[in-house]
N, C-alpha and C positions, 0 to 999 in steps of 0.2 A: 469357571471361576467368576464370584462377582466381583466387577468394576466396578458398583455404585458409588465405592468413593473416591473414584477421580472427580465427583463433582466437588470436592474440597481443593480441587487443583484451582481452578478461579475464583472458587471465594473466598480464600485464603488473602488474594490480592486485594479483592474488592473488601474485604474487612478491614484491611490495612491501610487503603484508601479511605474510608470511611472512620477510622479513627486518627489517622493524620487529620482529613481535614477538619472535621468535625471539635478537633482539640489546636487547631493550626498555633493559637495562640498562648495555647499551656503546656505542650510539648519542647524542649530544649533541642535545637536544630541538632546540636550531635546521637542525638536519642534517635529522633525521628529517622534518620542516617543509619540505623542499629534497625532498629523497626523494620523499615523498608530491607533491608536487606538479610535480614530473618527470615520475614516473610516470604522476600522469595524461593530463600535456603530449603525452608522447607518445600514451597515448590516444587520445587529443582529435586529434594530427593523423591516427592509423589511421580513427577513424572518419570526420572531414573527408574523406578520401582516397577512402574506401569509396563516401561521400554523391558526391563526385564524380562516379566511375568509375561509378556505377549510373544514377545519374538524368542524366547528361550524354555517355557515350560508348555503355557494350553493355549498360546496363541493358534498354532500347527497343527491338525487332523488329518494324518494322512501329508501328503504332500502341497495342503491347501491350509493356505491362512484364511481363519476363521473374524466375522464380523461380529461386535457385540453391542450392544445396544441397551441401553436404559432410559425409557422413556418413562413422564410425568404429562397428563391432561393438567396444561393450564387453561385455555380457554377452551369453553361447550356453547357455541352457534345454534346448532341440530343437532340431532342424531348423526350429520354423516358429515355436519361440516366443522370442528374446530383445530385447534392448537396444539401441538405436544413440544413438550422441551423435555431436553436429555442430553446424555454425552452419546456419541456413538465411536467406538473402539474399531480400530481397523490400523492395515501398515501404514498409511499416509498420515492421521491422527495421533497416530501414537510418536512418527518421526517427529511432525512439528511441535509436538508436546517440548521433546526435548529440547528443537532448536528454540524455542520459542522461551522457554525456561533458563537456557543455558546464555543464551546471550541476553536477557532479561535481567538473572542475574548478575554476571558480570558488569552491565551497566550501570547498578543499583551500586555495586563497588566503586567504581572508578568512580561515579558521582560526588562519590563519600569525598575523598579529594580535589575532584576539579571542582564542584560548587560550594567548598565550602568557603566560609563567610559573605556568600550571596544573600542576601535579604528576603530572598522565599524560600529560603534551603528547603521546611519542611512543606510548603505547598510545590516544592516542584519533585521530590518522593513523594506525593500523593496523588500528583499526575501519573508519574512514571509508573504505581499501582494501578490505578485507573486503566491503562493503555494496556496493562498486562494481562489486569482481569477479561477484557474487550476481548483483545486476541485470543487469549483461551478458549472464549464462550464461541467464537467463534471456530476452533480448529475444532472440538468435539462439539457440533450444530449433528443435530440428526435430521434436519429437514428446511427445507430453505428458508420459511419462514424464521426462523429460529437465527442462521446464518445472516441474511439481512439482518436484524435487531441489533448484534451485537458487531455486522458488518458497520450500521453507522454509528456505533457509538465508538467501532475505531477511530472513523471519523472526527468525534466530537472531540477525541480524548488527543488527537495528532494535532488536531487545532488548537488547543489548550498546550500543548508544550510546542509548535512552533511557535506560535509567540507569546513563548514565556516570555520575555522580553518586551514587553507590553506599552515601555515608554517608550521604544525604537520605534520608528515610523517603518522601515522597512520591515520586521519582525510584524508587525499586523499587519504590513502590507500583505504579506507572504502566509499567513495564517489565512488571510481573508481570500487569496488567491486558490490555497491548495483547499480549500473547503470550499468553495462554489464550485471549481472544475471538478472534482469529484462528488459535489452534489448533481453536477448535470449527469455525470455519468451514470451514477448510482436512481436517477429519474429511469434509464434502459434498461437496469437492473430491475428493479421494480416492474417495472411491465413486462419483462422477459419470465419474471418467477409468476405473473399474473397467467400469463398464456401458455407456460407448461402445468401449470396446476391446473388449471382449467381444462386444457383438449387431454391433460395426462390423468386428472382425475386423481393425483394427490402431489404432497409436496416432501415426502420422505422420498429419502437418497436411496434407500432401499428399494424402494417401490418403482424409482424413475431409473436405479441402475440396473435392476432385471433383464437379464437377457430375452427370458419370456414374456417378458410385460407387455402390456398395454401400449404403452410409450413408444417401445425400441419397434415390435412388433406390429402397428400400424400407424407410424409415422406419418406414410402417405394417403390418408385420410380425409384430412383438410389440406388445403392450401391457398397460398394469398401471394402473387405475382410470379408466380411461377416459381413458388420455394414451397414448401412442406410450413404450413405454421408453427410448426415445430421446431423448425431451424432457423424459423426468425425468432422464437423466443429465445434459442442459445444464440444468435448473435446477438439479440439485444444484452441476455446475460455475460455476453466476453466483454461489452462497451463496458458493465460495469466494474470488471475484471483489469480492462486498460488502463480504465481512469486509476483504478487504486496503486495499479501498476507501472502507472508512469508510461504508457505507449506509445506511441505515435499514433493518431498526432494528437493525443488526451495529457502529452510530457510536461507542457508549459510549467505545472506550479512544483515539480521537483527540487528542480535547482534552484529556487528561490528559497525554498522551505530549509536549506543550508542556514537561513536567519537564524534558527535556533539553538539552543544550546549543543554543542558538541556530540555529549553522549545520546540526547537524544536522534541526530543524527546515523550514529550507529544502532540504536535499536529501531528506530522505525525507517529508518531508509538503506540499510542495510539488509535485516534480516528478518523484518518480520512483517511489516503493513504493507509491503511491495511487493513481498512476494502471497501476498492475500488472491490475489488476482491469478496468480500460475497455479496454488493450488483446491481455489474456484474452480478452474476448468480441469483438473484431474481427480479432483471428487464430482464434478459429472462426466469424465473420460469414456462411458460406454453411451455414453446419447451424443457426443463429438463424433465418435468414429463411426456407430453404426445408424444414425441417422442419416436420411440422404447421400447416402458413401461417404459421410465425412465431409460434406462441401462447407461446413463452418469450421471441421478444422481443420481445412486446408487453407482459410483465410488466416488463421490462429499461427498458421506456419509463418506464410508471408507477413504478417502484422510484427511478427516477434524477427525474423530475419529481417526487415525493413529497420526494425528500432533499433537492434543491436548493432546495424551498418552506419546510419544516422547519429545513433550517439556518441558512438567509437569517434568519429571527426570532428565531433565541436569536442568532444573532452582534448584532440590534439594539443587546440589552442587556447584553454582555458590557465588562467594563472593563478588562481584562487584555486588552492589543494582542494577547499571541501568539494566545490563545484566539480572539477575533474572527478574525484568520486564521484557525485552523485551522478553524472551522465554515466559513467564506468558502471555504478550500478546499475541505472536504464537499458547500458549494453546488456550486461548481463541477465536481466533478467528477460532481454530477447531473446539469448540463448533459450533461458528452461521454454518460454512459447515457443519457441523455434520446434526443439526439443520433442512438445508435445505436439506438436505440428505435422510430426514427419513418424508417430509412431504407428506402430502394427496394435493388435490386441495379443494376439498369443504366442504363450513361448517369448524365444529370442525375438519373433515378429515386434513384439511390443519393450525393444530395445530403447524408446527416445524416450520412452514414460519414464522408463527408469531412471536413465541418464538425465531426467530434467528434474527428479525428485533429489537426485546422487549431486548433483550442479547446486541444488538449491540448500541441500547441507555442506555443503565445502564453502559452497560464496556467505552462506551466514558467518562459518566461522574466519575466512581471510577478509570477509569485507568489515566484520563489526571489527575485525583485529586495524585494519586499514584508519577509519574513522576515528580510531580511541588511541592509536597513534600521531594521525592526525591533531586528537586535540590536546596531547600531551607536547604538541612542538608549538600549537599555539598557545596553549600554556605558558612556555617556556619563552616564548620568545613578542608575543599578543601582535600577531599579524597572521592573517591567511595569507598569504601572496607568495610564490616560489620566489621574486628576486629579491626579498629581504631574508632570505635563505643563503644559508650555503656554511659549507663545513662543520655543520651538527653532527655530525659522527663523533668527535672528540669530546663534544660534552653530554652529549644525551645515548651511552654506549647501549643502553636496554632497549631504547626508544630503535634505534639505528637496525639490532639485529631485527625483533621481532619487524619490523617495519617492510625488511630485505628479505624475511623469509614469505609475511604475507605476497608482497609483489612477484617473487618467485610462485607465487604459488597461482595467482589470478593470473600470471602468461605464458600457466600451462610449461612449465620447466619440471623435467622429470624427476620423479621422485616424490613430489608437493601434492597436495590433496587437489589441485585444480586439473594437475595433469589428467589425472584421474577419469573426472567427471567431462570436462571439458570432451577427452579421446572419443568416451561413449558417445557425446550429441556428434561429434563431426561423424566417427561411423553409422548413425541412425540416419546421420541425411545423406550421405554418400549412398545408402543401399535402397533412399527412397525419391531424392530428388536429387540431383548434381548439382543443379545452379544454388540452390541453398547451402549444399554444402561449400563448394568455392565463395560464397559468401561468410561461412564460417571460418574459413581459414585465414580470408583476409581481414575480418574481424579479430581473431588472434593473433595477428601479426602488430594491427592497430594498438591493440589493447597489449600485448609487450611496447612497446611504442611508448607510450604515453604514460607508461606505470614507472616504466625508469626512468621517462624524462624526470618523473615529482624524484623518484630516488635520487638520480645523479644531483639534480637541483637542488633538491634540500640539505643531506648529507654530505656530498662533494663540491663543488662548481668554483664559488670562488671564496675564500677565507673571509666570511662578512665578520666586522667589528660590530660588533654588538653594544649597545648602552649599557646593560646588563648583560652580566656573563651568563647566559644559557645554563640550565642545571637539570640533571633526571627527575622525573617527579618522582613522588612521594611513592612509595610501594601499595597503597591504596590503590593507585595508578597504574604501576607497572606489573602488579599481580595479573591484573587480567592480560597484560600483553604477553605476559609470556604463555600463558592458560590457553590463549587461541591462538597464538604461534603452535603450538603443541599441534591444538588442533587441526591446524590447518597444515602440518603434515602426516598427522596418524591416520586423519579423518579419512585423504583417501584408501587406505586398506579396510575398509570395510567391505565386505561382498556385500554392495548394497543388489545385487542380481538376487540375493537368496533371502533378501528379507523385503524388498520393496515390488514390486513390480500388479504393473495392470491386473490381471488375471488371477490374480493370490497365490500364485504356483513357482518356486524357484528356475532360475532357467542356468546355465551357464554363459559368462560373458568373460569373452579373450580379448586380450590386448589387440590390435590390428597395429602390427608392427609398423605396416608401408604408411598407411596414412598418420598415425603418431608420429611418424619422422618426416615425413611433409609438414605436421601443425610444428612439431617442434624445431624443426629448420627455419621454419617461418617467423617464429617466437623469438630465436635467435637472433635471424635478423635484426628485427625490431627493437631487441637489447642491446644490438652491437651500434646499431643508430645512434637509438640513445644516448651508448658510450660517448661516441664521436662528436656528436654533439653535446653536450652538457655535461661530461667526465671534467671537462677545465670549462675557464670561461672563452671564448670564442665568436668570430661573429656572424659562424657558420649558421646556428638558427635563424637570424635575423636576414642573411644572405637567401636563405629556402622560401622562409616565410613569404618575402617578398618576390618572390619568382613566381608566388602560386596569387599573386595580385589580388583579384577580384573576389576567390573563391575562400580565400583564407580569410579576408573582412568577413564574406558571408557566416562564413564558419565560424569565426570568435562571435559576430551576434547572434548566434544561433540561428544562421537565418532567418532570422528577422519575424519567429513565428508569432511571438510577443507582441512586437509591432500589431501582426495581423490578428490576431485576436483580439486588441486595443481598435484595430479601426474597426473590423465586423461588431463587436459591443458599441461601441459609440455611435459609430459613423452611421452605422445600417440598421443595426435593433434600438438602439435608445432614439437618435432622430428620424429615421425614415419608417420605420415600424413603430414604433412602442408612442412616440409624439403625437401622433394622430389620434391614439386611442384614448392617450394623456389628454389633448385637448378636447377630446366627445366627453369622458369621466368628469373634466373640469366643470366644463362652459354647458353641457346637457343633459348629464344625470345627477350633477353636484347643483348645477344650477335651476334645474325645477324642483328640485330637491328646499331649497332656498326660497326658490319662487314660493312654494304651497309653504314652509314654514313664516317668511315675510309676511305674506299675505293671511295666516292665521294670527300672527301676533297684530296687524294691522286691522283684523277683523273683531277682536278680542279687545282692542283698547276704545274701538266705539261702542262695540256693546256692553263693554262695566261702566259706562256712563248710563246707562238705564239704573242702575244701584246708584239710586239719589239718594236713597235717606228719608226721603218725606212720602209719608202716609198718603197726602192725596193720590199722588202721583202712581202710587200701586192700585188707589181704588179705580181712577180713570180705568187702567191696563186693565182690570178685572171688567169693572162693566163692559167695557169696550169690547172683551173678549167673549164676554160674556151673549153679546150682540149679534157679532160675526156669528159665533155658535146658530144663535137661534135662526139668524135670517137662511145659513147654512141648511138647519132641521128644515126647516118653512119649505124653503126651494125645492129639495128633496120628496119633500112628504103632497106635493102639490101634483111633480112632475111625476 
C-alpha cells in the first residue's frame, strides 16, 4: 500500500498554523477555535486510517510487521553525502501517530472553553498547531537528521506556549528555563547523531537498525576510553532524550513549565514532547541492545528507575496539583526508560519494549485526562493549591468521576488501563533485574500515595466555602474528560503484545498473577493511606510530615537541585569561568580592537589637514615629491 499521504498528517497542522497566524488579526477568536480544531479532526481521522490500514490489512506479511518508507532528496552535498525527508511507517510510528492526534485533539476542544475570552485566543490555536505539526514531523523522521529538525522545533513551539503568558515574569521565567536546559541537552544530541553517522556511515533508522549492518555488526571497531565510539554516541543521544524527557538530573525546567496554560500542560507534558525522549531510544532499540551488550541501555534502565524513585517523593509533598502532576509525569515516564531498560530483543525476551510502548499509550490517555481535569477545577474555582480545595465532588460531578477513574488507573487498580501496562514493566524487570523491579513496586505504591492524596484533597477533605459557588464546566470541557476516562479504561485491553513489539513479530503476554497482587496490594496500600489521611480533615498529615523533619523540607524543595544549578551557573561558569574570558574579550580583543580604530581615526584627522585648499601648497608637495624621486633614481642609478 501507498503511505505517501500521511505526509498530509503534519501539514495539515502546519497549514493551520500558518493561516491563524498569518490572518491573527482578521480571524474572529470563535472561528479560529473552529479552525484549529478542524484541523486537527481531520488529523485524527488520517492517523485513525493509517492505524487501521497497518495494523489490520498490509501492515502484517507473514507473521512480521512490515516497515514502509517514503522518502524525498532534500538536500545534495555529493554524490554520497546529503539529506532525505520522508515519513517512515512502522508499529511504533504509526501508535504515536494516534496518541499524538488523539490527545492533540482533544486539547484543541477543551481550549475552545478554558481560553476563551483570553486576549490571544487565536495566537495561542496557532501555537497549539505549530506544536502539532513539530511532533508529527517528528514521529514519522525516517532519519536522524530529519528527527533533530523537527526535534527542535518542538523545542521552539513548547517555548512559545509555556509562556503564553508573556507579561507573567514567572511564565518566561519558565519558558526561558525549559529551553536552555533542553538546549544543553539537545547540544549531546547533536554530537551523538554526528558520531553515528559518521563511524555508521549513514543517518537512516533503517540502515543504523539492521541487524546485518555496519553499525550493530562492527561496533567494536573504534573506541575512545574504553567504550566502543559507538556507545558514546548513543549515550550522548539518550542526554538528549532526558533532557526532553525530564530526567534526572536534566528534570529542573519541568515543573516550572506548569507556568503555562493548562491545556497546554496536558499536551506537551503529559503525552507528547516527554515522552519524545522514550521513544528516541526505541526507534534506535537495536543499537541499545546489541551494541556493547547493551551497556548504554543498561544506564537507560538505572537513569529511568532513579527518576521514577526520585520523582515519586517530591510529588508526596507538593501542594500545587499541576506540579504533583508534573513530577508524577517524570515518574512515569521513568517507568517507559525503566521499561526499555530491562528489555530482551526476541520473542516474549523483548517484554519491557512492549510494556514501555503499552505504558506510554495508557499514561497519554490517564495523564492528559488528569491535567484537563486538573484545569477544569482551576477553572472553577482559580487556585492551583489542594488546601483551597475540598468538597468538589458536589459541584463539579463530571469533573470528580473522570478525575477518580484517571487516578484509578495511574495506581495501577485492576481493571484500568494502567493496571495493564504498569504489570508488564514490573514483570520485565522482575525477570531481568530485582532491584529494579523492588524499585518498581515501591514506585507504585508512592504513586497510589500521592494520586489520592490530590483526590481525597480536592473532592472530599474538608467542606471549603467558596466566594463563588464552584460549577461543571462547559461541555467543550467535559467532552474530553469523559473521551479519556473511556480511554483510559478500554485502552488497557488492547493486545498491545500482537501489534507493538521490538522484533515485528507478535508474541504472547500473560497476566503474572503473583506479582500483580504484590503491585496491586501495594497500590492498595497507598490508597488506603491516603484514605486515612485526607478522607476528613485531620492532623495526621501534619503529625507525619513532621516526623520525617529534615528529609521531608528536602523533599518539598525538591532538594534543592534548583538551588544547585543556580549556584554552578553563577557562582562557577558566569564568575569563575566565563569572567575571565569576559575580561580578556573586554580589555584585549575589544580593546586593540579600539586601539587600532582610535588610532586610525587619530591618524586621519592629521592627514585631512594636508587638503588645504590652496594651489601652492599642492605645487610645493609635487615638486618636493618630485625631488625625492629624482635624488631616489640618482642614488640608484650611481650605486
Amino acid at each position: 500500500m501507498d503511505f505517501s499521504y500521511t505526509i498530509l498528517i503534519p501539514l495539515i497542522p502546519l497549514a493551520v498554523f500558518l493561516l491563524l497566524g498569518i490572518n491573527y488579526n482578521r480571524i474572529k477568536p470563535a472561528v479560529s477555535g473552529w479552525i484549529g480544531s478542524l484541523g486537527l479532526f481531520t488529523t485524527l481521522g488520517l492517523s485513525y486510517y493509517t492505524a487501521y490500514q497497518y495494523f489490520f490489512v498490509v501492515g502484517k506479511v507473514g507473521d512480521v510487521y512490515q516497515t514502509f518508507t517514503e522518502q524525498w532528496r532534500w538536500m545534495t552535498f555529493t554524490e554520497t553525502l546529503y539529506i532525505d525527508m520522508g515519513v517512515l511507517i512502522d508499529q511504533i510510528s504509526v501508535m504515536m501517530l494516534v496518541v499524538v492526534s488523539t490527545i492533540s485533539f482533544m486539547v484543541h476542544l477543551y481550549s475552545r472553553g478554558y481560553m476563551k475570552g483570553d486576549p490571544g485566543y487565536t495566537k495561542f490555536f496557532a501555537f497549539l498547531s505549530l506544536f502539532t505539526f513539530s511532533m508529527m514531523g517528528l514521529v514519522l523522521a525516517v532519519n536522524l537528521f530529519q528527527i533533530y529538525i523537527f526535534w527542535e522545533l518542538v523545542g521552539v513551539s513548547s517555548f512559545l506556549l509555556i509562556g503564553y503568558y508573556y507579561t507573567k515574569p514567572s511564565a518566561v521565567a519558565a519558558a526561558k528555563k525549559a529551553f536552555i536546559v533542553t538546549r544543553f541537552a539537545d547540544l549531546g544530541f547533536l554530537i551523538g547523531i554526528l558520531i553515528i553517522g559518521y563511524y555508521g556511515g549513514s543517518y537512516d533508522f533503517a540502515t543504523l537498525n539492521d541487524l546485518e549492518g555496519n553499525v550493530i555488526t562492527n561496533w567494536a571497531s573504534t573506541s575512545f576510553m574504553g567504550l566502543s565510539v559507538i556507545t558514546w554516541g548513543l549515550l550522548l543521544i539518550f542526554m538528549g532524550g532526558a533532557g526532553k524527557s525530564a530526567m534526572f538530573p536534566l528534570h529542573i525546567w519541568l515543573p516550572d513549565a506548569m507556568e503555562g496554560p493548562t491545556p497546554v500542560s496536558a499536551l506537551i507534558h503529559a503525552a507528547t514532547m516527554v515522552v519524545a525522549g522514550v521513544y528516541l531510544v526505541a526507534r534506535l532499540f537495536p543499537l541499545y541492545y546489541f551494541v556493547e551488550d547493551g551497556y548504554a541501555l543498561n544506564l537507560v534502565a538505572w537513569v529511568g528507575a532513579f527518576s521514577a524513585l526520585f520523582a515519586a517523593i517530591i510529588a508526596l509533598t507538593q501542594n500545587d496539583i499541576k506540579r504533583v502532576l508534573a513530577f508524577s509525569t517524570m515518574s512515569q515516564i521513568g517507568y517507559m526508560m525503566l521499561a526499555l531498560g530491562v528489555s530482551g530483543y526476541y520473542g516474549h525476551d523483548g517484554l519491557g519494549y512492549m510494556a514501555s510502548m503499552f505504558h506510554l499509550f495508557t499514561h497519554a490517555m490517564f495523564k492528559g485526562l488528569l491535567f484537563l481535569a486538573a484545569g477544569s477545577i482551576i477553572h472553577a474555582i482559580h487556585s492551583n493549591y489542594i488546601q483551597d480545595m475540598g468538597g468538589l465532588r458536589k459541584y463539579m460531578p463530571i469533573t470528580h468521576i473522570t478525575f477518580l477513574i484517571a487516578a484509578l488507573s495511574i495506581a495501577g487498580f485492576p481493571g484500568f488501563a494502567g493496571f495493564f501496562s504498569k504489570d508488564e514493566i514490573l514483570v520485565a524487570a522482575y525477570e531481568h533485574n530485582k532491584l529494579i523491579y523492588v524499585i518498581g513496586v515501591v514506585v507504585a505504591g508512592l504513586t497510589a500515595f500521592y494520586m489520592f492524596r490530590l483526590y481525597f484533597g480536592i473532592f472530599w477533605g474538608k467542606d471549603t466555602k467558596y466566594q463563588h459557588t464552584p460549577h461543571e464546566s462547559p461541555v467543550s470541557m467535559t467532552f474530553p474528560l469523559v473521551f479519556l476516562a473511556i480511554m483510559s479504561v478500554v485502552g488497557g485491553y488492547i493486545h498491545f503484545s500482537e501489534y507493538v513489539t521490538v522484533d515485528h513479530q507478535p508474541f504472547e503476554a500473560h497476566l503474572n498473577y503473583p506479582l500483580a497482587a504484590i503491585a496491586v496490594g501495594v497500590g492498595f496500600i497507598g490508597i488506603l493511606l491516603a484514605f486515612l489521611f485526607y478522607r476528613k480533615p485531620s492532623g495526621l498529615p501534619d503529625k507525619v510530615s513532621t516526623s520525617f523533619g529534615l528529609l521531608y523540607r528536602w523533599a518539598f524543595d525538591k532538594f534543592y537541585f534548583d538551588e544547585l544549578y543556580l549556584f554552578v551557573t553563577k557562582e562557577i561558569i558566569f564568575k569563575r569561568i566565563s569572567a575571565p574570558f569576559a575580561w580578556f574579550d573586554r580589555h584585549i580583543v575589544d580593546g586593540t580592537m579600539n586601539l587600532i580604530g582610535n588610532s586610525t581615526v587619530a591618524g586621519s584627522e592629521k592627514i585631512k589637514k594636508i587638503q588645504s585648499g590652496r594651489v601652492q601648497d599642492y605645487a610645493f608637495g609635487f615638486i618636493a615629491g618630485a625631488v625625492v624621486l629624482a635624488m631616489i633614481f640618482i642614488y640608484k642609478w650611481i650605486i
